[in-house]
N, C-alpha and C positions, 0 to 999 in steps of 0.2 A: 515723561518727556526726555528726560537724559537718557534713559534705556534706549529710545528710539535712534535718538543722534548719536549714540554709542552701534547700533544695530547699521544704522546707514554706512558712516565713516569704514566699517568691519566691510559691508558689500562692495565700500569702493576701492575698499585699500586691495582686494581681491581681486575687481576686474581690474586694477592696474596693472596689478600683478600677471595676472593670465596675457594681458594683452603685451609685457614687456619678454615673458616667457617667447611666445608664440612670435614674436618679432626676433628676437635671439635664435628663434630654429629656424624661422624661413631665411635669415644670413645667413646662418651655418648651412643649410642645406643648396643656396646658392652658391656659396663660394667651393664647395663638397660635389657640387655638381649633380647629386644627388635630385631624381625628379619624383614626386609620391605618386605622380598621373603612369606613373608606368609605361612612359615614352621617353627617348631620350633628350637630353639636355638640349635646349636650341643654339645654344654654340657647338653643338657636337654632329656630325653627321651620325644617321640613323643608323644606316649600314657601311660597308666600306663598298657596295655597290654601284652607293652615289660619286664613287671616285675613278678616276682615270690611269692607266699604267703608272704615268710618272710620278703624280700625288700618291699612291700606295705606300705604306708604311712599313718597316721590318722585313726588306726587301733584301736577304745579305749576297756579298760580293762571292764571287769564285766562280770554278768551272761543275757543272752539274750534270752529270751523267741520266739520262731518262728514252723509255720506250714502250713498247706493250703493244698493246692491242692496234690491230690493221683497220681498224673503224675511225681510230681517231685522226689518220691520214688528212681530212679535211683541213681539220682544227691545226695540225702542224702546218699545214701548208699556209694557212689563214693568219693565226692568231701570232705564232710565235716568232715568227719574223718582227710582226709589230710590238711583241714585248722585248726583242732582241735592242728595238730602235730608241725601244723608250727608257729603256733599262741596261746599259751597256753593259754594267758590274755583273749581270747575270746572266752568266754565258750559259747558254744552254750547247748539250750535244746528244743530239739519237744517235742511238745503238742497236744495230740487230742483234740477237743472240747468234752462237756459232755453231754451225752443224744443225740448225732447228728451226723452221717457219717463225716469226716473229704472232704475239699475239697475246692476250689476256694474262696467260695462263705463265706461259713466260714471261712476261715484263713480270711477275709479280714472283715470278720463281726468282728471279737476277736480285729482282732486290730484296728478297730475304736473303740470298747469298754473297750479297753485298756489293754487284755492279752497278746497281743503278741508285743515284739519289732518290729517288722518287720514280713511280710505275702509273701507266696510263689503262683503266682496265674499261671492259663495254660490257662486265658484270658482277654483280656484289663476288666480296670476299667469301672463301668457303672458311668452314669451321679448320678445316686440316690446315690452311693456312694461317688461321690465327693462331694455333697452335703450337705449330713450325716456330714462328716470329718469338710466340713465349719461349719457349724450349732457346731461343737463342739469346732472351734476357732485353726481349725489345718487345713493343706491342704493335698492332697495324689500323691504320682509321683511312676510311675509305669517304672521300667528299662529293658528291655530285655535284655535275657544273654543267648540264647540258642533259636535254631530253632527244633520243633516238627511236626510231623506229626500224623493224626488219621488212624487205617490201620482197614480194616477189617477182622475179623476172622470169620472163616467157621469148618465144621469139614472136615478132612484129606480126608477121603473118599467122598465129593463132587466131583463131575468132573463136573466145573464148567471154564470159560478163563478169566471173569468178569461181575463187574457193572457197570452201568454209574451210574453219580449221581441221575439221575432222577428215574432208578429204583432203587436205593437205598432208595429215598424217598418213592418211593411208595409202598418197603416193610413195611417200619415202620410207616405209617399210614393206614396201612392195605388193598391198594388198589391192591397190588401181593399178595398172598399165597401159591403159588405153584413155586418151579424151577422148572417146566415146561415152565411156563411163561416169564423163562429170558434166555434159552437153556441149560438148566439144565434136571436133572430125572423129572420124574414125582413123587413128594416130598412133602409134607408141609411142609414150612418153619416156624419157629421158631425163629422170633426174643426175646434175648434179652439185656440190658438194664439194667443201674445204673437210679434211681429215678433223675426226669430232676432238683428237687432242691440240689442236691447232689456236683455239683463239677463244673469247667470249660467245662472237656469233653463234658458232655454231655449237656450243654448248649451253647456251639459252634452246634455240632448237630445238637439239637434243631433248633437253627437260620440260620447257614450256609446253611444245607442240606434240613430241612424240612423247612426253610420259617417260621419258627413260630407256625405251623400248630402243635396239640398234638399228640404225640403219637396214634398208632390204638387200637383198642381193641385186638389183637393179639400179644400182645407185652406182656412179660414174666421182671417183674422186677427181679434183684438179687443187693445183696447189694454191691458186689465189686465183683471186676476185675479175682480174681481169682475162685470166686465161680464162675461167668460165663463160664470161660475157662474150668470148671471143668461140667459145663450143654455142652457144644460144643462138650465135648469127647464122651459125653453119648448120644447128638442125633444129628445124622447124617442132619437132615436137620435145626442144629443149626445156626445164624450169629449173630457177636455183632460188637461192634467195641470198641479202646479203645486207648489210646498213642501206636505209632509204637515200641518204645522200650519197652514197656507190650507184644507183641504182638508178635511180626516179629521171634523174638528168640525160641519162643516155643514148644515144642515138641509134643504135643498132638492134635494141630491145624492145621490149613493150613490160613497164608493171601492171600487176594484175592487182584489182580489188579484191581484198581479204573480207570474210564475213566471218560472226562469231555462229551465226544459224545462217539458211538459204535465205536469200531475199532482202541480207542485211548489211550487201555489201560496201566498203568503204574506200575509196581510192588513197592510197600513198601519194596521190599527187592531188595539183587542183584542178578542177575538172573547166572547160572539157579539155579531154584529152588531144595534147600536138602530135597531130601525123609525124612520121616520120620525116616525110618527105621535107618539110619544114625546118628540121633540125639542121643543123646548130643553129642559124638563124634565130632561132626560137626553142625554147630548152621546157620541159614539162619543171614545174616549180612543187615542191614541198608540201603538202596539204597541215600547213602549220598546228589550222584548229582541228581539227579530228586526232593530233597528236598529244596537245596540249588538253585537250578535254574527256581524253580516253578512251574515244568512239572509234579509233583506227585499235585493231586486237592487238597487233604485238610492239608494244612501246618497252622502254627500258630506259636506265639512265647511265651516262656515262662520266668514270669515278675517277677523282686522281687520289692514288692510294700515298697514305705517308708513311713512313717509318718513325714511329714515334719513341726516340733514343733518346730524347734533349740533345744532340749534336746538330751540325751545320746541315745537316742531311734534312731531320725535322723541319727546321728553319724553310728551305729550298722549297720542298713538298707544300708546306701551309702557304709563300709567297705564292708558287705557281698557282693553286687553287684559288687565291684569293685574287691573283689578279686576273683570272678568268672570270671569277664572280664581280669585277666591276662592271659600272656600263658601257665601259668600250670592250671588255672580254667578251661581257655577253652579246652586244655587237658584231663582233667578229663571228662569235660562234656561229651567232643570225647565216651571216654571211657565207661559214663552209658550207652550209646547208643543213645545222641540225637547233632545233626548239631550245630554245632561251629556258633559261630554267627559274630567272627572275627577270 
């Protein structure tokens, strides 16, 4: 009998024990903030998504130099005014480069060479530039904040249903020249084209669509986006391509559905499509889900690149990023025209 009362007393002095243990870690892991469910803490916001310019955190003061890429034109015109409003201490200023088109390739050239705090680019980092950055004793991290799409433009008066990619490629290396050829008029086509050292755009293009392959000798350069659109009005068997929200909205043009095979075509915008005649009144809108679900062919995202030194430069780069990734960034972004990316 003693053995037993000796046996009991041993079991309960144990689960006293466990049960004083296991209350001593669930405080410590409350007050540690610490959660085992593998979610954040419920006093904590999940992401910093859930916050708005002004409530962002590690926002520092000064003047910040930033540029890049010609796609993200929207987004400056949209967003950044309203982080000017909500954020005085963070003075932002675009900068073109001197003597050279603005665009990917440069915004992210300046700021390895040290003009720019932070670069605005419309395609991943190349290897050479990561490179570069090491060789200068700094590294580079590229953040998405926004999904884009390439849309093609036609002139109005085409009567045309679409492309595939393959004859897409094979206009612009000159293997089509006729919409004839793709069930179109009987037409010479006229592509043109931003210079392939120019920007992201067109060296997604380049790589995506043509495979690497140069441009045709039929192929019409012009400097920017709008000069083209303004060659599109003027000849009928015009096509360029260029950011969907350049594009899709515009009154003087017509975008064409892109297919990955015949018969599989997918509109850049939401169907149906607004006559011309309609326009501005009435603006073609963004075909959001075929972007956001992969079903439109040429999607990409767009990056803000940081310079990762540990100086005020880094700081600058990771605020602008993050306060694009709240919900009134991502809002905004909504707003220039291009796919939320949360």
């Amino acid at each position: 009998m003693a053995q037993k009362n000796e046996t009991a007393v041993l079991i309960l002095s144990l689960l006293i024990t466990v049960g004083l243990v296991g209350a001593g870690l669930w405080w410590f892991l409350q007050r540690s903030g610490t959660n085992l469910g593998g979610s954040a803490p419920s006093n904590q916001p999940a992401q910093t998504s859930s916050q708005s310019f002004a409530q962002l955190q590690d926002v520092p003061a000064g003047l910040f130099s930033y540029g890049g890429s010609t796609s993200w034109a929207p987004i400056r015109l949209t967003a950044d005014p309203a982080v000017q409003v909500a954020r005085p201490e963070f003075k932002l200023r675009y900068i073109d480069p001197i003597g050279e088109p603005p665009g990917s390739s440069t915004g992210i050239r300046m700021l390895l060479d040290g003009q720019m705090a932070f670069s605005q680019s419309s395609r991943p980092i190349r290897d050479t530039e990561f490179q570069q950055a090491q060789q200068r004793g700094f590294s580079l991290k590229q953040v998405p904040v926004a999904i884009d799409g390439l849309a093609i433009a036609v002139n109005p008066s085409l009567n045309i249903s679409g492309l595939t990619l393959a004859q897409l490629k094979d206009i612009y290396i000159g293997k089509i020249d006729n919409w004839s050829q793709v069930g179109g008029p009987n037409l010479n086509i006229i592509p043109f084209t931003r210079p392939a050292d120019t920007g992201g755009t067109v060296e997604l293009f380049v790589q995506e669509i043509l495979g690497g392959q140069a441009f045709g000798p039929n192929v019409k350069f012009v400097p920017n986006t709008t000069q083209a659109l303004r060659q599109l009005a003027d000849n009928p068997g015009g096509i360029y391509f260029a950011s969907a929200p350049e594009v899709v909205p515009q009154c003087t043009i017509k975008p064409l559905p892109i297919g990955r095979q015949a018969g599989e075509f997918v509109p850049p915008y939401q169907e149906p499509l607004v006559p011309i005649e309609q326009c501005p009144n009435q603006r073609n809108q963004l075909n959001i889900q075929a972007f956001q679900q992969g079903r439109y062919p040429i999607t990409r995202s767009l990056f803000v690149v940081i310079k990762q030194n540990g100086q005020i430069e880094q700081q600058a780069g990771e605020a602008y990023a993050n306060l694009l990734l709240t919900v009134q960034g991502q809002e905004l972004i909504s707003q220039a025209g291009f796919v939320r990316i949360r």
